[in-house]
C-alpha positions in Angstrom: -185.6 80.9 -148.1 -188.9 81.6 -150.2 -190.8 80.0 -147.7 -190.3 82.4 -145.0 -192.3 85.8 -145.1 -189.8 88.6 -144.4 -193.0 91.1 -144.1 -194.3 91.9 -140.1 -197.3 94.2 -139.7 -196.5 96.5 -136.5 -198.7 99.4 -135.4 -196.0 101.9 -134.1 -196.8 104.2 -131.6 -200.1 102.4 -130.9 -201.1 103.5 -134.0 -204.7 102.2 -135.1 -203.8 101.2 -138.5 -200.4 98.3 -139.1 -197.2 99.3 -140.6 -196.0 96.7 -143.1 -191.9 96.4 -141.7 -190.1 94.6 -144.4 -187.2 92.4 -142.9 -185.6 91.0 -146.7 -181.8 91.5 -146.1 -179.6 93.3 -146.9 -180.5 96.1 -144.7 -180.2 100.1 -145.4 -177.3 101.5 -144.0 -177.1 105.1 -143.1 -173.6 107.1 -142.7 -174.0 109.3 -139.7 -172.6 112.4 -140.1 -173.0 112.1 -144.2 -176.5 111.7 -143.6 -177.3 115.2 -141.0 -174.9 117.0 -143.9 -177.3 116.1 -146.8 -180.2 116.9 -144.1 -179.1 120.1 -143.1 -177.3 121.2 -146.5 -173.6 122.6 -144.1 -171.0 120.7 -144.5 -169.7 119.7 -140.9 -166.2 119.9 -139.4 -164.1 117.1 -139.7 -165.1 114.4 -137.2 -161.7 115.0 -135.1 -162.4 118.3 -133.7 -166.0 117.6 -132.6 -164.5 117.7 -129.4 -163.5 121.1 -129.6 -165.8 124.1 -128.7 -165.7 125.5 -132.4 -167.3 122.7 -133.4 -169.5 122.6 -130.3 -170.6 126.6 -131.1 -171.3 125.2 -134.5 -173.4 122.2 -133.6 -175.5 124.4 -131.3 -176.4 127.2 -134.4 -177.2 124.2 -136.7 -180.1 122.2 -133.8 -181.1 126.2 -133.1 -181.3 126.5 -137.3 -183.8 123.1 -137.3 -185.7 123.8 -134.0 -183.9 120.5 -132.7 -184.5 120.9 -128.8 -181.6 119.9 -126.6 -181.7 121.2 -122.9 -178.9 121.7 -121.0 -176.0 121.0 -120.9 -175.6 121.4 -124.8 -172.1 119.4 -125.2 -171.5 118.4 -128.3 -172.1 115.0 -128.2 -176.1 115.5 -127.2 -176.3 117.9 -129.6 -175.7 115.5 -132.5 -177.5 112.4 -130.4 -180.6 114.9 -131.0 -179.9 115.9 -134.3 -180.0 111.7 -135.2 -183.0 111.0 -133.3 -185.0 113.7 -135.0 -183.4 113.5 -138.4 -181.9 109.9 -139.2 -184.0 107.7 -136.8 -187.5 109.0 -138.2 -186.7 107.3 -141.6 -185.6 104.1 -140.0 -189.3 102.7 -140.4 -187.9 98.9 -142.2 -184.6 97.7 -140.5 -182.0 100.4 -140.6 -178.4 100.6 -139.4 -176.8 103.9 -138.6 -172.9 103.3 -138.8 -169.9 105.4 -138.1 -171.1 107.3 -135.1 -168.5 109.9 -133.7 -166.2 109.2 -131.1 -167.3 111.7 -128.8 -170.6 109.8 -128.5 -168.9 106.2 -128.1 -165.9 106.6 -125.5 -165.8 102.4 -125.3 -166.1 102.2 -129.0 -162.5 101.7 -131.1 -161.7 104.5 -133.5 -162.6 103.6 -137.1 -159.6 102.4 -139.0 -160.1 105.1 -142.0 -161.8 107.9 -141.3 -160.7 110.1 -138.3 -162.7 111.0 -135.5 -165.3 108.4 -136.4 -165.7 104.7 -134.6 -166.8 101.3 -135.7 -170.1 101.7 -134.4 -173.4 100.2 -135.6 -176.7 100.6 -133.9 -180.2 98.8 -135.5 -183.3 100.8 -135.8 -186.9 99.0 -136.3 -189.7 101.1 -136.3 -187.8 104.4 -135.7 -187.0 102.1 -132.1 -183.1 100.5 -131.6 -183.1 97.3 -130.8 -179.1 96.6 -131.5 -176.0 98.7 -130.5 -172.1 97.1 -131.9 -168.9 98.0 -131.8 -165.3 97.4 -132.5 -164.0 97.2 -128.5 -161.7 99.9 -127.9 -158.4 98.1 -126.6 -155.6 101.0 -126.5 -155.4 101.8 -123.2 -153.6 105.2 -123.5 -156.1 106.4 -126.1 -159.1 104.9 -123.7 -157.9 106.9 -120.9 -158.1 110.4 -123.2 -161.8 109.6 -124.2 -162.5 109.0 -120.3 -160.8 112.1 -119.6 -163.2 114.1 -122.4 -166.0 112.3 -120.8 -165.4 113.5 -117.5 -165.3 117.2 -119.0 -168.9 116.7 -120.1 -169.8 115.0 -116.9 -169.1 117.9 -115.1 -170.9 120.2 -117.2 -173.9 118.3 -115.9 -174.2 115.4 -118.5 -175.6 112.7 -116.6 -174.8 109.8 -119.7 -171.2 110.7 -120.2 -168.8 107.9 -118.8 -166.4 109.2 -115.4 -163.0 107.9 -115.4 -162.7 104.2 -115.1 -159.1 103.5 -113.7 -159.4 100.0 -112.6 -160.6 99.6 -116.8 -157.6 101.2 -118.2 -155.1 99.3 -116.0 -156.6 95.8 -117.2 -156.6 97.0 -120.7 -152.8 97.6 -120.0 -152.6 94.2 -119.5 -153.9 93.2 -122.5 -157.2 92.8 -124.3 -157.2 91.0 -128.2 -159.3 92.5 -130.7 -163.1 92.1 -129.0 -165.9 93.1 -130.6 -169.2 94.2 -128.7 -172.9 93.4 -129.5 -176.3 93.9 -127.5 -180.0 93.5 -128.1 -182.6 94.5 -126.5 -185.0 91.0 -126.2 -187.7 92.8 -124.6 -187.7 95.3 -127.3 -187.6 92.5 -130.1 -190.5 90.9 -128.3 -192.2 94.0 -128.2 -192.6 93.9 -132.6 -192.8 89.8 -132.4 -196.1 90.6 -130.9 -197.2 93.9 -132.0 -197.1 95.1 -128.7 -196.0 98.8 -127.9 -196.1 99.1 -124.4 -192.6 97.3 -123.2 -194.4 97.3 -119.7 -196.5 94.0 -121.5 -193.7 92.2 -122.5 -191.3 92.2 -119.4 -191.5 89.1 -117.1 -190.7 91.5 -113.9 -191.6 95.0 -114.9 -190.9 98.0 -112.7 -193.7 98.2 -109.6 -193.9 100.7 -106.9 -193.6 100.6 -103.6 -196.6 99.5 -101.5 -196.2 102.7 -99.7 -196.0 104.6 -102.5 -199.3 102.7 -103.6 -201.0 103.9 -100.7 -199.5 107.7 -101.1 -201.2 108.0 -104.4 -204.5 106.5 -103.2 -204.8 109.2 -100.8 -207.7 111.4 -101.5 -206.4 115.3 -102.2 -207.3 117.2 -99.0 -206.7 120.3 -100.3 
């Protein structure tokens, strides 16, 4: 409707002087691997071998190339997740959605219906923040126990985000799941550019407290 301002003026980052975010539809969206090959100027290996250490090897030269910091363990899946955050997500200043994401990065998402190696995967960045993941349910069970399987590789290797092996999952997706698509939003977050408030501390009804006795821990004068 004419009638309804699309514009909201946010001050990322606490920054002293408003950002004009302009929320008229359609939105960008941004190709995820297209988009870090027109950055970097390489064309990357096909999306179905990221799982391999080739592509892994390669992925590591290309974030040491850019000075993209990634500590360890450097699997290939947090190689690209930096490589996006320092690349893509920067320009995602209006409403922005990165598509296509790889399915190493997204063992619960299905695998995209046309391009190999990729999933139907959307995530919605405002303000360089997300504030929307979605995704085409993955509801193969065979193939859903492989990505668990590559999951728990990374796991060992020290990757605290990487998924273990759900068993109890596959075994009810044996049974059946019809196609299910998945969609979450962060509220607190959309609060948090509602009312131009940075600090998601001032928008959550319960926010994270300390102990009393760690309270009284850090009131202690240093003795030292």
């Amino acid at each position: 409707s004419s009638g309804i301002n699309a514009e909201l003026p946010l001050r990322p980052g606490g920054a002293e002087e408003s950002v004009i975010i302009d929320f008229t539809p359609p939105f960008r969206r941004i190709k995820m691997i297209p988009e870090l090959e027109r950055i970097t100027g390489v064309k990357f290996p096909p999306a179905d071998t990221f799982h391999t250490e080739e592509a892994r090897q390669f992925l590591d030269e290309l974030c040491a190339k850019h000075e993209v910091e990634c500590s360890a363990p450097r699997t290939a899946s947090r190689l690209i997740d930096k490589m996006v955050g320092e690349m893509i997500e920067v320009q995602c200043m209006n409403p922005t959605f990165i598509i296509e994401h790889p399915q190493i990065m997204c063992p619960l998402a299905k695998y995209h219906r046309s391009e190999k190696g990729l999933t139907e995967r959307l995530e919605l960045f405002v303000a360089t923040k997300e504030i929307c993941n979605a995704y085409t349910e993955l509801n193969d069970p065979f193939v859903q126990r492989e990505q668990f399987e590559k999951q728990a590789v990374d796991k060992a290797a020290g990757d605290d985000e990487a998924q273990c092996i759900d068993e109890n999952y596959c075994v009810s997706l044996e049974y059946g799941l019809p196609p299910t698509g998945g969609f979450g939003m962060g509220i607190d977050r959309l609060v948090m550019f509602l009312t131009n408030t940075y600090n998601i501390k001032e928008v959550l009804l319960f926010p994270a407290m300390k102990p009393e006795e760690a309270k009284a821990e850090d009131a202690k004068p240093d003795e030292s």
